[in-house]
N, C-alpha and C positions, 0 to 999 in steps of 0.2 A: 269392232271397237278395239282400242292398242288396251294394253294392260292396266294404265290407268287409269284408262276412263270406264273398264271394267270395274275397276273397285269404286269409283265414284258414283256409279251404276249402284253397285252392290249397294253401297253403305246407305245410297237413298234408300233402296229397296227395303232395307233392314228398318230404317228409321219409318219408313210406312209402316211396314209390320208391326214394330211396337207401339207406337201409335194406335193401330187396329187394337192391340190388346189391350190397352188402356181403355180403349173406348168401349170394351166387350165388358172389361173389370164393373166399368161404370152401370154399361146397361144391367147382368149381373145384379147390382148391388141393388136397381131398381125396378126390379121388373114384376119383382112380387108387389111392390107399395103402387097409391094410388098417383101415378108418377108419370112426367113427361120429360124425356129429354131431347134435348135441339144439338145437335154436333155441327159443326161448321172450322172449315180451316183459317188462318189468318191470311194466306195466301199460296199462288201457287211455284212452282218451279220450274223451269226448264232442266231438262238431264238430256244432251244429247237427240233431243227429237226431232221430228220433220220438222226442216229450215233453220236448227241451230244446231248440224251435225258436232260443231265444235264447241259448243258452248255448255255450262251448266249455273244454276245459280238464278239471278233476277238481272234484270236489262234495266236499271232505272232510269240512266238518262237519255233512253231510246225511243224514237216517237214509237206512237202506239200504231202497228198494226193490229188484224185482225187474230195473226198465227200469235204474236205478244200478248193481246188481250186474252186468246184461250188458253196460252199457256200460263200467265203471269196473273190475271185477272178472275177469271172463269174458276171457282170453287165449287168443293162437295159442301150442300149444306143436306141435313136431313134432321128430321122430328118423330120419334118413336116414342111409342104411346105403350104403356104395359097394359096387359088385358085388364086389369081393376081400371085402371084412366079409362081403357076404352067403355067401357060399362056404365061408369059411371058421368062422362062427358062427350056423349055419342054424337054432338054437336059440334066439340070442337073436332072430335076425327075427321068430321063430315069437313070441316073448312080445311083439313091439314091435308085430305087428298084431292078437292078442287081447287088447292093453290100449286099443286105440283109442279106444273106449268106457267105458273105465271110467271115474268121477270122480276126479278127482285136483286137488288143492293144489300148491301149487310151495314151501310150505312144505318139503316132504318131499323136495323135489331131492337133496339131499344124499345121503339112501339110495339113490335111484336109480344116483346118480356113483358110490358106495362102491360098488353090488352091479356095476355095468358094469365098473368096476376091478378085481376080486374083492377088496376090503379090507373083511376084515370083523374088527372091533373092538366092542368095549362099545357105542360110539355108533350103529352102524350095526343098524338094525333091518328085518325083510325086511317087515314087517308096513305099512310106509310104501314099501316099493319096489314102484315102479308093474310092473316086470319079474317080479319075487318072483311063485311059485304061492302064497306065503302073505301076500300085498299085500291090506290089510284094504278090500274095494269099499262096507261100510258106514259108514266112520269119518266123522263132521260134521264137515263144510267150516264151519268159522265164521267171517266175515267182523267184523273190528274187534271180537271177542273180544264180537258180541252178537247176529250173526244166522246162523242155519242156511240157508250157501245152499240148503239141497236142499227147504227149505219156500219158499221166495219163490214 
């Protein structure tokens, strides 16, 4: 890589990092209470990777391939449980690591918050909660209301 795409390199690298430690600060602050926390990103980037040697940033008006969608689409979410959580709702650990795998959208967040809260309302649907034994594992991921990630 030329030198400035060294530092653009860099300064993503940095901006993970601290991120990382924001997110360490949080777990940290909760790990002794009876506590769950969900981290997920808002989305993702491209930094000079396989098929976008010269690019960094986000591709918005770019159809969607498959290399677009992993780089651009494809997030870290995760759910950590502190030891008291886990002790005391050994049931929800139990849904938190047979949903590891299933697909899911972050569209759907919300019903996850509701069903972990237990608020259930008109709006809240269990068929979109990634936790739910009734969490739909076939429903179409559609990216920008035109592609099916689960065909890319």
């Amino acid at each position: 890589l030329s030198g400035k795409k060294k530092t653009v390199m860099a300064d993503y690298d940095n901006a993970v990092w601290y991120n990382d430690s924001v997110v360490n600060q949080i777990i940290e602050r909760f790990k002794r209470r009876d506590a769950i926390v969900i981290y997920l990103s808002d989305h993702g980037e491209e930094v000079f990777g396989k098929g976008a040697r010269h690019f960094f940033g986000r591709m918005h008006n770019a159809d969607i391939t498959k290399r677009l969608a992993d780089e651009e689409f494809r997030i870290p979410m995760w759910i950590y449980c502190s030891t008291l959580y886990s002790r005391n709702h050994p049931d929800v650990v139990k849904a938190v690591r047979e949903a590891r795998k299933k697909p899911y959208m972050t569209d759907a967040l919300p019903h996850l918050l509701m069903g972990l809260a237990g608020i259930h309302c008109p709006y809240y649907k269990p068929k979109y909660d990634l936790l739910s034994p009734q969490y739909d594992t076939t429903r179409k991921r559609i990216l920008k209301n035109t592609t099916d990630y689960d065909k890319l």
